[in-house]
N, C-alpha and C positions, 0 to 999 in steps of 0.2 A: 668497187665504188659504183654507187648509181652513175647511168648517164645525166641525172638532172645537177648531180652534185658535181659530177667530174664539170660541165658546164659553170655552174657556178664559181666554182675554182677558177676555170681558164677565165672567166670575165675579170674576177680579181686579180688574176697574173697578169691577165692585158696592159693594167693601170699600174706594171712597176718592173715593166720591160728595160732593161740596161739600156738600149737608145731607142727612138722615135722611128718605126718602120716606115719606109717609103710610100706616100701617098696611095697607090695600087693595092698595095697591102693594107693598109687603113681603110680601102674602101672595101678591099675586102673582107676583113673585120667585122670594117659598118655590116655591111651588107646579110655576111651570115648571122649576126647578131639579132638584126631585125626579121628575118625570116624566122630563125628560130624561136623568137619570143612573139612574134606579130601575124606568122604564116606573111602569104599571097602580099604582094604590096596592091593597095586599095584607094592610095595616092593618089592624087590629081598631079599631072607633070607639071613640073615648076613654070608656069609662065612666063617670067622674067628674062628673056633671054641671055640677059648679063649676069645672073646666080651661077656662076659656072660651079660652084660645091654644091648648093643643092640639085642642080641637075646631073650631072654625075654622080651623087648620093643615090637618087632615085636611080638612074639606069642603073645602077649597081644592083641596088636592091630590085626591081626588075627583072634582071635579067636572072634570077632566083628562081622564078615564077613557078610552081610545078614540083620546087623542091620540100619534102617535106622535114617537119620541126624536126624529125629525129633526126635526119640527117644530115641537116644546118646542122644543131648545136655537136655531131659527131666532126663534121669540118671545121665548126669553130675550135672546137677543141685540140685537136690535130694541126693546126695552124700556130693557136696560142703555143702547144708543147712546143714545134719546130722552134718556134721566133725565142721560147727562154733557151732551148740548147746551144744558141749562135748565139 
């Protein structure tokens, strides 16, 4: 299977994970998700100081910086299969 299909798969598996992975894992989810589909994040940092979700959204996604889409959507991938094996 292609990598864009195996991708698309894993985004679908994401949405019907037996429980709710823990927030770190969520972000990082988020995080490879958007680099994969978005590349480089190009965001303005959340100003709000009290948004504590979108500011840890962003640094998550951030701290990506440099990775490329093939590679996000190969770790999102690898992420989604772990989390349906458990």
């Amino acid at each position: 299977m292609e990598l864009q299909q195996q991708f698309e798969a894993a985004v679908a598996n994401s949405k019907t994970l037996s429980e709710k992975p823990d927030n770190e894992t969520l972000l990082k989810l988020y995080s490879l998700y958007k680099q994969a589909t978005d590349g480089d994040c190009t965001d303005a940092e959340p100003t709000n100081p009290f948004d504590f979700v979108a500011r840890a959204k962003y640094q998550a996604w951030a701290s990506l910086k440099g990775t490329s889409t093939t590679e996000a959507k190969e770790q999102y991938v690898a992420l989604v299969t772990h989390l349906k094996a458990n």
